[in-house]
N, C-alpha and C positions, 0 to 999 in steps of 0.2 A: 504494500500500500504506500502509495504516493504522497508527500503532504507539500505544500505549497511553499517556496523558497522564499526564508526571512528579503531576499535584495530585492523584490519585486516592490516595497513599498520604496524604493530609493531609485526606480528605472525612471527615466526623465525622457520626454517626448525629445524628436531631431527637431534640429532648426529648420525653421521654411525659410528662406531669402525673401521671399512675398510676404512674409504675415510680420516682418521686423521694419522693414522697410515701405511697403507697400500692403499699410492695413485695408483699407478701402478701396480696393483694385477696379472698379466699377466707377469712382470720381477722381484717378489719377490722371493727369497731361505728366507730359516731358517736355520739356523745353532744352533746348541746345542751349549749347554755352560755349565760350571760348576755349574752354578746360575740359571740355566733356558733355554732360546735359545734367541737368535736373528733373527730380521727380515732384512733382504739386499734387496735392490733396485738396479737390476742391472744396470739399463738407468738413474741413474743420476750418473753425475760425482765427484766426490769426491776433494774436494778441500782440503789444506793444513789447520791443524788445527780437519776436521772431523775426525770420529771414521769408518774407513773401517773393512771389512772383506777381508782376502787377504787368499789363499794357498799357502803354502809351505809344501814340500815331502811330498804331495798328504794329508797334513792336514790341515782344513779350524782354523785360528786363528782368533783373533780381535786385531786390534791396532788403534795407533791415528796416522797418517797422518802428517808428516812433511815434510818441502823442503830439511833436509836432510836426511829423512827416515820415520824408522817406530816404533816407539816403543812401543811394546808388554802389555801384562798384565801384565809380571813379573817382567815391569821395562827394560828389555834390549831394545839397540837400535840397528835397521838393519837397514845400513849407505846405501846410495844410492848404492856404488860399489860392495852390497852384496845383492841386489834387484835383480839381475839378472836370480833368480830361482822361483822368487815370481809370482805369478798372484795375481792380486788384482779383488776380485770379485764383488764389489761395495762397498757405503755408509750403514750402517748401520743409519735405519730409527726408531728404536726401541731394546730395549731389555725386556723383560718379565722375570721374577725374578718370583723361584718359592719360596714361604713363607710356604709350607707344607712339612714337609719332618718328615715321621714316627721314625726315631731314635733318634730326641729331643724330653728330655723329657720334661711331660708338669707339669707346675707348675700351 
């Protein structure tokens, strides 16, 4: 007779790559990046402080998230009263950074 091994209260589910990164796969975009892309989440809401992806003249950017704005990767800031043409299209839940690029050379 058989009895049930003590280490099965200690077995731990695998990792999904989707369910750490990409909880709500049904409301994620990508957006490209210089460095790779971005994954956005668009059902959760972005509080002050996060890193959103937002549009402006019809081109998808990334910034961080303030109460009085938004400021960009290059450093600039878009002040609340210049928010008016922006759409913010979620949190940004991830970025993927590409580390192979054929025109460095290899030492």
């Amino acid at each position: 007779m058989a009895f049930p091994s003590p280490a099965q209260d200690f077995v731990e589910s695998r990792l999904d790559l989707y369910e750490l990164i990409a909880p709500h796969l049904d409301n994620m975009i990508r957006i490209e990046t210089p460095t790779g892309f971005a994954l956005v989440d668009r059902s959760l809401t972005p509080s002050p402080g996060d890193t959103v992806a937002f549009q402006h003249d019809d081109y998808p950017q990334l910034g961080k998230l303030f109460r009085s704005g938004i400021i960009i990767q290059d450093g600039e800031t878009i002040d609340v009263e210049e928010l008016e043409g922006i759409i913010v299209l979620g949190k940004v839940t991830a970025e993927i950074l590409v580390v192979y690029a054929p025109h460095r050379p290899i030492i």
